[in-house]
C-alpha positions in Angstrom: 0.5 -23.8 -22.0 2.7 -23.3 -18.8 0.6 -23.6 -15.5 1.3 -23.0 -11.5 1.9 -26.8 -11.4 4.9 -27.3 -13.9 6.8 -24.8 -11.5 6.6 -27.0 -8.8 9.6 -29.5 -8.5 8.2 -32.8 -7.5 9.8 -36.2 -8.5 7.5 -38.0 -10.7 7.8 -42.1 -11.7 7.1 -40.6 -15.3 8.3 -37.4 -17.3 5.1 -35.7 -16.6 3.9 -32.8 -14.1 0.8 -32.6 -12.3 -1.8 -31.1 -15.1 -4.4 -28.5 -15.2 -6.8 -30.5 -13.0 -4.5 -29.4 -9.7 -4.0 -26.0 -10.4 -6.4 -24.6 -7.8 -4.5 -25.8 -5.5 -1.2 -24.3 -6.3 1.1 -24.3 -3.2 -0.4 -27.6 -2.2 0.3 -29.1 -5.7 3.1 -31.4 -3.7 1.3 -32.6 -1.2 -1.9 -33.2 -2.8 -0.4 -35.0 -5.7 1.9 -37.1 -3.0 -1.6 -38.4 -1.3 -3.2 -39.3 -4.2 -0.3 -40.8 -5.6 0.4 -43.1 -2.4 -3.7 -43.3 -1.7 -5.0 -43.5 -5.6 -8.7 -44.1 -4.1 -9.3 -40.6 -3.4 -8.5 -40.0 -6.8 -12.5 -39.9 -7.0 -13.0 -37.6 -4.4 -11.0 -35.0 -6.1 -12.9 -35.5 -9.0 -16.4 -34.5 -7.2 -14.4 -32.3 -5.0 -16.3 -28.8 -3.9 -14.6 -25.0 -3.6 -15.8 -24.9 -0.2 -13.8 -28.8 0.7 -10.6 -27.6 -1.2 -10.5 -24.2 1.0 -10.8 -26.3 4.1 -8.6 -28.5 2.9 -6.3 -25.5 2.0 -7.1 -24.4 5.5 -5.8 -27.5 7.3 -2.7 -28.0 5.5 -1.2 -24.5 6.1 -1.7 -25.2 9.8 -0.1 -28.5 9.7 3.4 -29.9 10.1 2.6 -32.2 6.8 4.0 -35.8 7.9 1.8 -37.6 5.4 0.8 -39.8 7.5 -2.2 -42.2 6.1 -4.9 -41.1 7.7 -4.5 -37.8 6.7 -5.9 -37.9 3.2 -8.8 -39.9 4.8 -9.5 -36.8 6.9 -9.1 -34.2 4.3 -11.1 -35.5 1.7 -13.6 -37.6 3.4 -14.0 -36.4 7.0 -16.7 -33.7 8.4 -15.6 -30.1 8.2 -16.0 -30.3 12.3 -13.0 -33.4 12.4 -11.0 -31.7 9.2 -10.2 -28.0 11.5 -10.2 -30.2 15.0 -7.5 -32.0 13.5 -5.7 -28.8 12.0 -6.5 -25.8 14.1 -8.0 -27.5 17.5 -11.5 -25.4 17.1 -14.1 -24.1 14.3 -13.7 -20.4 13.8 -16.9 -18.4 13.6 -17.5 -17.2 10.7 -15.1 -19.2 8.4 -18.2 -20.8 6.7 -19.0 -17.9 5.2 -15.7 -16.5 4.6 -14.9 -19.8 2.0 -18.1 -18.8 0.2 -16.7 -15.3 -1.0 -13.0 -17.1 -1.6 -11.8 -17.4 -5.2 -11.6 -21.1 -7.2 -8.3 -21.2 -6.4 -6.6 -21.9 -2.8 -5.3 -18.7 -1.3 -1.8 -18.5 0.4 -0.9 -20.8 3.3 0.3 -17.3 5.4 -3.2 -15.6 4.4 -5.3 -18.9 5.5 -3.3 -19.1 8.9 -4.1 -15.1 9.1 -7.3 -15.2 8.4 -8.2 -17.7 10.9 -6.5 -15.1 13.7 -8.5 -12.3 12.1 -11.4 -14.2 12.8 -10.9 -14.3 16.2 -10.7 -11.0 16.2 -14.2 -8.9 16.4 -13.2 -5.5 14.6 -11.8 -7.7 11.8 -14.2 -10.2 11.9 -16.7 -7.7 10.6 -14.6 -6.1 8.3 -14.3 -9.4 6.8 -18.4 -10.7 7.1 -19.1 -7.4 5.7 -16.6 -7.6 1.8 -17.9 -9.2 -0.4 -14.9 -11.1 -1.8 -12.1 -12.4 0.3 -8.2 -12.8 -1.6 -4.7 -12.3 -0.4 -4.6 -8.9 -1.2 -7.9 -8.9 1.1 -6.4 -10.5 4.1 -2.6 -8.7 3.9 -5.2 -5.4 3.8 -6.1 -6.8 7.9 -3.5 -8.6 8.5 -0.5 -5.7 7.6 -2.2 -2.7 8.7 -2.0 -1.4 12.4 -5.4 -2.4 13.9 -6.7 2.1 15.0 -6.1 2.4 11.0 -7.7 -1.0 9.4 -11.9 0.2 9.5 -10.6 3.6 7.1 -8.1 1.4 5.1 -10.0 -1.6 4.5 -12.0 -0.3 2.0 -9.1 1.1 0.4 -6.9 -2.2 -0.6 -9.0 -2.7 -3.6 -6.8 0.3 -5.1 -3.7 -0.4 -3.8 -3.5 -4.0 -3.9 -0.7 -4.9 -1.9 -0.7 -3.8 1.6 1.5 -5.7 3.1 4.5 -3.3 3.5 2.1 -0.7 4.9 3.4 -0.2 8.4 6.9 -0.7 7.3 6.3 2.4 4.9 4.4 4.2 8.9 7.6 3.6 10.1 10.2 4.9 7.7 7.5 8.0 7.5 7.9 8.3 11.4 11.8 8.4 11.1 12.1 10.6 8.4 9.5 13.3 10.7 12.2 13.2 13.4 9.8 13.8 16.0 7.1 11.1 15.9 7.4 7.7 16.6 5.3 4.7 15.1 2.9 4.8 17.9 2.6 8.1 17.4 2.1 8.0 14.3 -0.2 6.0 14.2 -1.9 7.8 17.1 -2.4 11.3 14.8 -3.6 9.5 11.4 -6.4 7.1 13.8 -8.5 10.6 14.2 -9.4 10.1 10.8 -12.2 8.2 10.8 -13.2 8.0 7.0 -10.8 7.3 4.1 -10.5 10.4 2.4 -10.1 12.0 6.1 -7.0 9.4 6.0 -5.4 9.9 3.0 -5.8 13.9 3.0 -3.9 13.1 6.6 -1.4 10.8 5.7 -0.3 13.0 2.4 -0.4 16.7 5.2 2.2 14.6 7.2 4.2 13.6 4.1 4.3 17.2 2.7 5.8 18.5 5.6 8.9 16.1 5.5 12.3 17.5 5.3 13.9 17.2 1.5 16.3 14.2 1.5 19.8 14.7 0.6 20.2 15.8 -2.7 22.4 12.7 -3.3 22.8 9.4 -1.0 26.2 8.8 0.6 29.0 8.0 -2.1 29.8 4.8 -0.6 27.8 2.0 1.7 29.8 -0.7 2.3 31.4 -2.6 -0.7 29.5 -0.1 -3.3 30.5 2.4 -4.9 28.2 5.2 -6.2 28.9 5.8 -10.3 28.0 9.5 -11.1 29.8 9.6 -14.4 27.9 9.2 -17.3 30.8 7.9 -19.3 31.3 5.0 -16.4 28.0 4.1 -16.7 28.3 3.4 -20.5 31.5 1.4 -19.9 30.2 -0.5 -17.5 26.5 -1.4 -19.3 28.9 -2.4 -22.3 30.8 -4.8 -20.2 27.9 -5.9 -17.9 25.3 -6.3 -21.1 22.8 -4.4 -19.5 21.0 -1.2 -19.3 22.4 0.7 -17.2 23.5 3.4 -20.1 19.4 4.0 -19.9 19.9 5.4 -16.5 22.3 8.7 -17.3 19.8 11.3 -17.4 17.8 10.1 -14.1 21.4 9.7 -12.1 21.9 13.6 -14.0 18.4 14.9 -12.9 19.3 14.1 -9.2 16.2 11.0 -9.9 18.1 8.1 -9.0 22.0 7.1 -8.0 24.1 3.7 -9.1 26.2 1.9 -7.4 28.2 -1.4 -7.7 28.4 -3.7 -5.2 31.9 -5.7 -5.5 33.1 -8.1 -2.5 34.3 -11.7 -2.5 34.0 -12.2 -6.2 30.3 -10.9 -5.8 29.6 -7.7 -8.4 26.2 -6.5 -8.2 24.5 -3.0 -10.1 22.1 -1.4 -7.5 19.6 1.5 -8.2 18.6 3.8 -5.4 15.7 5.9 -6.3 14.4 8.6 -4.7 10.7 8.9 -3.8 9.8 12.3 -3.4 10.3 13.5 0.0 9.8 9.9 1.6 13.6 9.7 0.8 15.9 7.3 -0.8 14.8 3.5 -1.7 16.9 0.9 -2.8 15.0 -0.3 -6.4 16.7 -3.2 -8.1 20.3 -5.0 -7.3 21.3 -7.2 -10.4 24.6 -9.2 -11.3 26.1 -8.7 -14.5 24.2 -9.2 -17.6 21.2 -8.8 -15.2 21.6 -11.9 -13.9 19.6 -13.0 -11.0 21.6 -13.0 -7.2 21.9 -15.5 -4.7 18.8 -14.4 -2.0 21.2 -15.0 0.3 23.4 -12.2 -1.2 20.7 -10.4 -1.9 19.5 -9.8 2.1 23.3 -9.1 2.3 23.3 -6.0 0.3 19.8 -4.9 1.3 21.5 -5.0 5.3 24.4 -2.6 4.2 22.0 -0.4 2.7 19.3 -0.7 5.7 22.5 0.4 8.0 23.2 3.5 5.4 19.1 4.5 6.3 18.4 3.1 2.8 15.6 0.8 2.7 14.0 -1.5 0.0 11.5 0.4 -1.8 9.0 -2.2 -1.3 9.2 -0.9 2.1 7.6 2.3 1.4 5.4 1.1 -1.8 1.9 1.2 -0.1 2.2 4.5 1.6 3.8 5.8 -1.4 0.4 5.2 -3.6 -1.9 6.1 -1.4 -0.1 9.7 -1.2 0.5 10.1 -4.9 -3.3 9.2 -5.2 -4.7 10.4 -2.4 -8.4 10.9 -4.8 -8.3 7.2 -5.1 -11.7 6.1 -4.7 -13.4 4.2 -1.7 -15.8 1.4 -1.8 -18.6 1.7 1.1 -20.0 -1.4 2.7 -22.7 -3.2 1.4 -25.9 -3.6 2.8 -25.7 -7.3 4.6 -27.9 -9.8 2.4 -30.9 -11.3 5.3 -30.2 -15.7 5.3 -32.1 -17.7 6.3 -30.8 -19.4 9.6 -29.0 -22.8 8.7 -31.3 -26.1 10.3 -29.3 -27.2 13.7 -28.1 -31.0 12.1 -26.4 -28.9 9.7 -22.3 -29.2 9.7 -20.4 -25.7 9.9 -19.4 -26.3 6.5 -22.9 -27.2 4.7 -21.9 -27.9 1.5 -19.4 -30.5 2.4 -21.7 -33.5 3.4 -22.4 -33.2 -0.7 -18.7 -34.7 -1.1 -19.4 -37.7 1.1 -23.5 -38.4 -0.3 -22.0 -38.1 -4.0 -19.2 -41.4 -2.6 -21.4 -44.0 -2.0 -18.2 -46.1 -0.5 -17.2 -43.1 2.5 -17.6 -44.3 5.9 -20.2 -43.0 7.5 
């Protein structure tokens, strides 16, 4: 069985990878399996290691320049929760104790644990936050991505949409296509809405009122070429090996357009889709055989098309569902469960100290 850890390229004395026992930690695979490696006698302490100790330690390592140095892995996997985020983020955010209760087994991204400690400074989202119930990537890109007037109606929305993070990007290319709003303006008119479906029914009002796109985007931008014939198509998905043949009757019904990208020996098939009256979106740039590009030649292409007013479709993706759904259901909040107040000896991080009782050979 393939796991998150045989991705990860790290030298090993031996032929194999870090196993299934790392594989909450995912990112951190390298470094983790670099301390243990150097400083085996924490090999224990991952053994009895707790959810709550590996989101710290998740915590701390996506806010540190990792130099390895020794007394880091003593910190991490021994020290009190109050020396583990001194050490990493110079002060214990309020409310972060509960926050790594409702986190999954698994360590989140290093972006979404260096956002959520800013959210958490932050008192609008830091209630939004004490208030879900579960707290993933998907829940902090929902805060993190979304202008701050907008993020009460839309929080309780990213459970449908998943992946907010190109939100405002999509606000934007909506703003530019009105031709008479900007962002902040934007913005501005869809804040009035103060409860989801008020939002959405918004949002999609705006959207309908676009101007139509151009029936077809330019015929050239940059080094490629737009193919409208259907017999070009076919010639070139016999010679490439791929499928672009499959695209003749969406490039016929005005759905999508092809081009081909050649420059400096580069040849690359790109699909521009359109996406109702949100415009054109570049969709998918492949070499031949659909062969993966280059990133680097990759960001090329998407700048040529950026300067032709064509932008990744990723862009718009967000705002894109939310229109074409727009009778998506809404969770409400929950009713906040009464605690008990935590005794005063207690460490922000409670369930840590079980770590160090359960090693007899810590230092106090």
């Amino acid at each position: 069985m393939k796991t998150f850890a045989t991705d990860v390229a790290i030298q090993f004395p031996s032929d194999r990878p870090p196993g299934f026992l790392l594989e909450p930690f995912r990112w951190a695979i390298p470094t983790i399996t670099t301390m243990l490696r150097d400083q085996p006698r924490y090999l224990s302490d991952l053994i009895h290691l707790s959810q709550t100790r590996m989101h710290l330690i998740g915590v701390a390592l996506a806010h540190l320049d990792i130099d390895l140095d020794p007394r880091l892995a003593e910190i991490l996997f021994r020290g009190p929760a109050e020396a583990v985020l001194e050490a990493s983020i110079g002060h214990q955010p309020t409310g972060l104790k509960r926050a790594v209760r409702v986190m999954p087994n698994f360590m989140i991204e290093a972006e979404s644990y260096r956002a959520l400690v800013r959210l958490l400074g932050e008192p609008q989202a830091a209630r939004l936050l004490y208030h879900t119930f579960e707290i993933r990537d998907s829940t902090i890109r929902a805060m993190n991505n979304v202008p701050v007037p907008l993020r009460a109606a839309l929080f309780s929305l990213h459970e449908n949409i998943g992946d907010m993070s190109s939100f405002a990007e999509g606000l934007r290319c909506v703003a530019l296509r009105t031709g008479r709003l900007t962002f902040d303006q934007l913005v501005t008119e869809l804040a009035r809405a103060r409860q989801p479906h008020q939002l959405l029914a918004r949002l999609k009002s705006i959207v309908d009122t676009l101007p139509l796109p151009d029936a077809l985007p330019p015929p050239q931008v940059q080094y490629a070429k737009r193919i409208d014939s259907g017999r070009q198509l076919r010639q070139l998905a016999k010679k490439w090996g791929n499928c672009l043949g499959s695209y003749i009757w969406n490039v016929e019904h005005g759905q999508c357009a092809i081009y081909v990208w050649r420059h400096a020996g580069l040849e690359a098939a790109c699909s521009v889709t359109r996406c109702g009256r949100l415009g054109w979106f570049l969709d998918e740039v492949k070499g031949p055989e659909n062969s993966e590009l280059e990133p680097q030649d990759i960001e090329r292409i998407q700048a040529a098309f950026k300067c032709a007013g064509i932008f990744p479709e990723a862009v718009v993706g967000s705002v894109a569902l939310l229109v074409a759904n727009d009778g998506l259901p809404w969770r409400p909040r929950r009713r906040r469960r009464i605690r008990p107040p935590a005794p005063a000896a207690q460490i922000t991080l409670p369930d840590l100290a079980c770590a160090v009782l359960a090693n007899p050979s810590a230092p106090p």
